[in-house]
TORKOL-4160 file (C-alpha; in steps of 0.2 Angstrom, whole numbers, padded with zeros to 4 digits, m for minus):
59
<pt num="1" X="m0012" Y="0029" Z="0008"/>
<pt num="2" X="0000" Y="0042" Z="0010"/>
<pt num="3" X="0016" Y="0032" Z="0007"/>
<pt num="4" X="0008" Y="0031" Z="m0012"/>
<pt num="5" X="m0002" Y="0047" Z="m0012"/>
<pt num="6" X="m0017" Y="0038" Z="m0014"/>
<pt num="7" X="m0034" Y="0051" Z="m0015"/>
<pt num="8" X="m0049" Y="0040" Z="m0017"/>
<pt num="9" X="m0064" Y="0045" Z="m0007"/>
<pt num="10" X="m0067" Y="0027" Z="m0006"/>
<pt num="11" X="m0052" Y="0019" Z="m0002"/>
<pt num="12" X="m0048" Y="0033" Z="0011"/>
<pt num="13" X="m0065" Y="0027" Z="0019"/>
<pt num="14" X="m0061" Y="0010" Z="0021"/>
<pt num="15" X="m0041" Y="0014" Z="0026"/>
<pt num="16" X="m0050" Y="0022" Z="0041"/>
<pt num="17" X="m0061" Y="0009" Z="0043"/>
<pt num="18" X="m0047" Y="m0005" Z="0048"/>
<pt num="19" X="m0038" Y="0007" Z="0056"/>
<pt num="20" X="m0051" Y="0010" Z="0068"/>
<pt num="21" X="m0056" Y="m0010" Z="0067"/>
<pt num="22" X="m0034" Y="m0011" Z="0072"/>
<pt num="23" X="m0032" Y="0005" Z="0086"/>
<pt num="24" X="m0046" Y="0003" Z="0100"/>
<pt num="25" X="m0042" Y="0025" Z="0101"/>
<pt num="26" X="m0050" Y="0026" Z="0085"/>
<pt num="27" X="m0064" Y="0013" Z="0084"/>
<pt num="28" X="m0079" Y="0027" Z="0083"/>
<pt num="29" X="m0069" Y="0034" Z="0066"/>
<pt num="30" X="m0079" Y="0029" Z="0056"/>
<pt num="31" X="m0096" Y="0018" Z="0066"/>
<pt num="32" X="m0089" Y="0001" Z="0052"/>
<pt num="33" X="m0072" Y="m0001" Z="0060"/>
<pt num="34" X="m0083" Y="m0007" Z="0079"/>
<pt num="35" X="m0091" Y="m0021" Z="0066"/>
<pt num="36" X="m0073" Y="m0026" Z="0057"/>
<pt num="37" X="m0067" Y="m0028" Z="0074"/>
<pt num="38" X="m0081" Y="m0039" Z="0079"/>
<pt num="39" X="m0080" Y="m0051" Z="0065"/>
<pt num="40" X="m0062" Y="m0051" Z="0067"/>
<pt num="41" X="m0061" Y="m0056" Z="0086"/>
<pt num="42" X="m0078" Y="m0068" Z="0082"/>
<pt num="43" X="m0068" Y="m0077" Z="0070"/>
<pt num="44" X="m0054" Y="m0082" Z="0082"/>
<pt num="45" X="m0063" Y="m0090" Z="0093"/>
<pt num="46" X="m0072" Y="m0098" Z="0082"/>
<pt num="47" X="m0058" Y="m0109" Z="0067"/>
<pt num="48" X="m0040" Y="m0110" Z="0068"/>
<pt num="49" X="m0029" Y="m0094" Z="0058"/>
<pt num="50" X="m0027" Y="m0103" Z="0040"/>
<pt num="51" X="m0049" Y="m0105" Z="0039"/>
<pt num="52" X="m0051" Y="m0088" Z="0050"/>
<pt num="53" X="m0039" Y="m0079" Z="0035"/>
<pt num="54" X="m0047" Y="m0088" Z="0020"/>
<pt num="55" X="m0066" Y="m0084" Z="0026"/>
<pt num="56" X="m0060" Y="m0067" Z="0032"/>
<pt num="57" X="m0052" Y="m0061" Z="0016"/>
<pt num="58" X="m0068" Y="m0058" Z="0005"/>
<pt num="59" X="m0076" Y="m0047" Z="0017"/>
């Protein structure tokens, strides 16, 4: 986002969003990033990493 001096209201919400989902400091920036984190860490236990990445990509 700031390498590209990306502005969009919505893509600056959801860059927050995985960064909180990725740095366990910032999970509560926004409330979503706790949920990405969940279905991150569900899907691992759950299917190896070439299934996890091709059911997690759409979401």
């Amino acid at each position: 986002m700031e390498k590209y001096n990306i502005k969009d209201p919505a893509l600056e919400y959801m860059a927050k969003s995985i960064h909180g989902a990725n740095i366990p400091e910032d999970i509560d920036i926004p409330p979503e990033s706790a949920g990405l984190r969940a279905l991150a860490h569900g899907f691992h236990y759950l299917i190896d990493d070439h299934k996890k990445m091709e059911l997690e990509f759409p979401m």
